[in-house]
Every structure is written in C-alpha cells, then in structure tokens.
Rosetta silent file (secondary structure, phi, psi, omega in degrees, C-alpha in Angstrom):
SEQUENCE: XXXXXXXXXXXXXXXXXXXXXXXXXXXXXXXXXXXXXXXXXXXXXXXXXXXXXXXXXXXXXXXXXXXXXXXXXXXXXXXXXXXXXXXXXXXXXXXXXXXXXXXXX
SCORE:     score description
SCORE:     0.000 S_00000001
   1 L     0.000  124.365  168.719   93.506  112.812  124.544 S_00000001
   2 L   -65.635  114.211  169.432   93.033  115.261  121.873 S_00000001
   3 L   -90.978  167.493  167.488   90.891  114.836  118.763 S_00000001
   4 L   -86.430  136.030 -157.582   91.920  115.467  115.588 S_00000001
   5 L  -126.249  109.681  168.282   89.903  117.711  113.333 S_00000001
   6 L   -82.765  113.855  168.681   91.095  116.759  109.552 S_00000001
   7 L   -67.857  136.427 -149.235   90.247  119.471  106.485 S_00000001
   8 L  -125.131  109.873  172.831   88.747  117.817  103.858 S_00000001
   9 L   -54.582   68.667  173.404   89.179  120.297  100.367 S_00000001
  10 L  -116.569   95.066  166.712   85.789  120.163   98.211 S_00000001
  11 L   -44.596 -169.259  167.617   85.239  123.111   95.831 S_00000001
  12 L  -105.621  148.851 -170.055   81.704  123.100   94.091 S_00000001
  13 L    38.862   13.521  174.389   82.418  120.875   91.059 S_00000001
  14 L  -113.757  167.016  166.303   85.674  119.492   92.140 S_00000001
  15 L   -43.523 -133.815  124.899   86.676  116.495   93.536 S_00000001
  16 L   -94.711   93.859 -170.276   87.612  115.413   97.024 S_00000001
  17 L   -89.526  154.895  173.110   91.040  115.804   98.324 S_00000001
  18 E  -146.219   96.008  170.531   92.522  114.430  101.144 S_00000001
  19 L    63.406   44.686  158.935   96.195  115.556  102.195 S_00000001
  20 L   107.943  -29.616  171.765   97.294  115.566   98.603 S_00000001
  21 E   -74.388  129.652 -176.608   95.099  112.298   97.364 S_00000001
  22 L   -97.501  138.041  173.035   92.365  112.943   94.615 S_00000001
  23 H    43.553 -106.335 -171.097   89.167  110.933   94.199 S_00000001
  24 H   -77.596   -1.263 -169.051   89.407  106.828   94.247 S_00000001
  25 H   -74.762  -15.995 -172.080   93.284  107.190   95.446 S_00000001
  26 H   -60.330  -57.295 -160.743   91.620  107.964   98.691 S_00000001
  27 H   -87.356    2.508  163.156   90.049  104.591   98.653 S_00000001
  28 H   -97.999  -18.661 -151.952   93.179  102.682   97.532 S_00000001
  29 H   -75.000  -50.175  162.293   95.346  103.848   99.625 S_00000001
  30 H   -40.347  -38.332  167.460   92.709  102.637  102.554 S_00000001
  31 H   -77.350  -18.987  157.467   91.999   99.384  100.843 S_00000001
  32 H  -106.715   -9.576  156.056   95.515   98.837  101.071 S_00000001
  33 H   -88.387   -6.054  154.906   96.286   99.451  104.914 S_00000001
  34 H   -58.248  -90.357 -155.549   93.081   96.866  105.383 S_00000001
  35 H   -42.580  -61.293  164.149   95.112   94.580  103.234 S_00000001
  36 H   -41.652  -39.296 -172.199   98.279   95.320  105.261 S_00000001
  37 H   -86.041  -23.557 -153.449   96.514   94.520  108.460 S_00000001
  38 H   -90.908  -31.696  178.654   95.128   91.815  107.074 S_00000001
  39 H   -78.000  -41.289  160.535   98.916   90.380  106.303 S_00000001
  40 H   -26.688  -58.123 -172.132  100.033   91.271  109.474 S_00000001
  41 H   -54.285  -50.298 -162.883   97.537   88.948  111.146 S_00000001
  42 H   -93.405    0.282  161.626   98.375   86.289  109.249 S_00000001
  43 L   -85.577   47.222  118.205  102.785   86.273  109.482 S_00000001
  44 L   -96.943   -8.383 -162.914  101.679   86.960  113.337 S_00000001
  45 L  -121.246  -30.086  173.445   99.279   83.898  113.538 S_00000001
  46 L   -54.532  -36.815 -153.219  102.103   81.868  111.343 S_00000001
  47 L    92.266   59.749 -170.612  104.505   82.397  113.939 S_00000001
  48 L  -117.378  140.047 -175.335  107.050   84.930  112.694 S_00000001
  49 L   -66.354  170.503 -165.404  108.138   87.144  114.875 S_00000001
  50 H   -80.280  -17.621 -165.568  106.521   90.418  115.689 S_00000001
  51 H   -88.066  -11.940  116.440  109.573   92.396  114.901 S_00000001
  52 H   -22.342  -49.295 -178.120  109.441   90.585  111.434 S_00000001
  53 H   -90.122  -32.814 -168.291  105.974   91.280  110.709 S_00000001
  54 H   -77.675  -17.419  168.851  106.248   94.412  112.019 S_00000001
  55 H   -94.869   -6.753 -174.121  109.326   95.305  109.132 S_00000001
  56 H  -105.927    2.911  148.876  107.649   93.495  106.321 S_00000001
  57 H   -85.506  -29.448 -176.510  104.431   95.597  106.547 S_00000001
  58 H   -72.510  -17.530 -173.712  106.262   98.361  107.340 S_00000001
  59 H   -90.987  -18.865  165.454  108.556   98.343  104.457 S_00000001
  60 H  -107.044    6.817  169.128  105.167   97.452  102.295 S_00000001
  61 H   -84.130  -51.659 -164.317  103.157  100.202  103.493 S_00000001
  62 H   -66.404  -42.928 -177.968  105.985  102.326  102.739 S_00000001
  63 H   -55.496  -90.014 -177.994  106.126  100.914   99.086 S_00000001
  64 H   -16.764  -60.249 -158.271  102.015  101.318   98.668 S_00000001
  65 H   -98.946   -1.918  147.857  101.512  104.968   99.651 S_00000001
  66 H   -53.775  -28.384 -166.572  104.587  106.139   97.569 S_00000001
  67 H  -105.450  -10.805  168.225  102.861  104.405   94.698 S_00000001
  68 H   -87.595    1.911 -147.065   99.422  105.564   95.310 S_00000001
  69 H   -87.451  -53.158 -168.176  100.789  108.873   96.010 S_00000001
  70 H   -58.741  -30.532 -175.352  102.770  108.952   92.529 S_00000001
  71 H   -86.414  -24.847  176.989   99.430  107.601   90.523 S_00000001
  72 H   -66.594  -38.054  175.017   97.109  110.455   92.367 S_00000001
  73 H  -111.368   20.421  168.824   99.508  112.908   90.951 S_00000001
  74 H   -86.026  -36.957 -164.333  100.742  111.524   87.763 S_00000001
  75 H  -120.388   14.185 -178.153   96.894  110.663   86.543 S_00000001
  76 L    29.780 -118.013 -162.086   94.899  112.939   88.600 S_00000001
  77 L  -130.588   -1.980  138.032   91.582  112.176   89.545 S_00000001
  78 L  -108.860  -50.356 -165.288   90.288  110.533   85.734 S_00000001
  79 H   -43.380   -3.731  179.139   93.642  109.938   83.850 S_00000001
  80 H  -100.078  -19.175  158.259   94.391  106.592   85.036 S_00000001
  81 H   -65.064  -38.541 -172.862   90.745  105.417   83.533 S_00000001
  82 H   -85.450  -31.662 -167.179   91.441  107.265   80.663 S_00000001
  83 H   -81.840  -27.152 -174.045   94.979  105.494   80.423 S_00000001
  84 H   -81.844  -24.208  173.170   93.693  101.964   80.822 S_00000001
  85 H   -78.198  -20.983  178.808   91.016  102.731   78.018 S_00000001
  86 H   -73.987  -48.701  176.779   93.382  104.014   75.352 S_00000001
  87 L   -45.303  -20.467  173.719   95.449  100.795   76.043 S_00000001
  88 L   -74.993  -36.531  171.216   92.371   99.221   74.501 S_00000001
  89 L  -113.425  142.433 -176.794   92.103  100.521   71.708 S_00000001
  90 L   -21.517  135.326 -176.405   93.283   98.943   68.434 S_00000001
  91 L   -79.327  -34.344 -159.443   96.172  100.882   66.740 S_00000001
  92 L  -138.080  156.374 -171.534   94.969   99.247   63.440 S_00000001
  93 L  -111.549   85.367 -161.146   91.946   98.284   61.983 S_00000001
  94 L  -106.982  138.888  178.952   92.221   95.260   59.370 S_00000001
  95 L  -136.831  151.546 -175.620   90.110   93.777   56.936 S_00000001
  96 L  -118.263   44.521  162.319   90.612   91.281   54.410 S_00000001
  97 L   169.880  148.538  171.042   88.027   92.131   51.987 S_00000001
  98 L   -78.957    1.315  169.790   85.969   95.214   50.518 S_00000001
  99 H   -40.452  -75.858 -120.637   82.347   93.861   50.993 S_00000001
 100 H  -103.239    5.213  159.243   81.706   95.911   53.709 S_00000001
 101 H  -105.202   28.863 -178.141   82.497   98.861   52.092 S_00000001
 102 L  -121.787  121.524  178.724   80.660   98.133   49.192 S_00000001
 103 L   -45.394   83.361 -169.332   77.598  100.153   48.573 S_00000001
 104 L   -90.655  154.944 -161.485   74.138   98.239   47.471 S_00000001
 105 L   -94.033    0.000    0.000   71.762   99.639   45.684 S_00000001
C-alpha cells in the first residue's frame, strides 16, 4: 500500500490552500463528512438498507462539497465574514427628535 504525500500551498502571508479550498472552507468541508458519517450511522442503525444509506449520503456529500467549493471561490478566504457583517448593518438611521444633535453650552 502506497502512501499518499498531499501538497499543501502556503506562501508567507497567505493563507492555506488545500486542492482549491481557502482557509475555514477546509474545515467545513471536513465538519461536514463527520456529519455525513455521523448520518450514515444512524439510517444504518434505523434499519434502512445499506444501499439506501449508502445513496442518501452519497447524493448529500455530493450536494456539500459543490457548495463549499462554490463559497471558497465566490467569497475567498474573508468575504463570506465580510458578507454576513454588511447584512448587519442598518441601511437607515432614524430618529424622531433633534435633542441629540443639539449642542449645549
């Protein structure tokens, strides 16, 4: 049995890549084949067949790393932080009175 020796991309001051995934996508895409495994177990412990369990993770695995794939390179390794923080803030700022622009002496 052969091992496999994976290259792992790290400039000075750049991120980590790993076969096309940048920074935390690394760690979803891992937190979601745990997650996978973890569903497996249990439609295998329900009693569903294996050939059952074995198409409805495979067909959700399949989902998952198309969609972490598409968020590592649509938001790159901060833009999806930066997009959920924008979403936050207020378009408009309203006030119903000028006290608190008014200037005391």
């Amino acid at each position: 049995m052969e091992n496999s020796v994976y290259q792992i991309n790290k400039c000075i001051n750049q991120s980590i890549e790993f076969k096309g995934l940048k920074a935390q996508y690394i760690w979803y895409l891992g937190g979601g084949v745990i997650a996978l495994l973890c569903l497996f177990a249990v439609l295998y412990i329900i009693g569903l067949s294996s050939l059952v369990c074995v198409g409805i993770v495979g067909a959700s695995g399949t989902v998952l790393v198309l969609k972490v794939y598409r968020m590592s390179h649509k938001y790159g390794e901060h833009g999806m932080m930066k997009a959920l923080a924008k979403r936050q803030v207020p378009k408009v700022v309203r006030t119903q009175s000028r006290k608190i622009f008014k200037m005391e002496k």
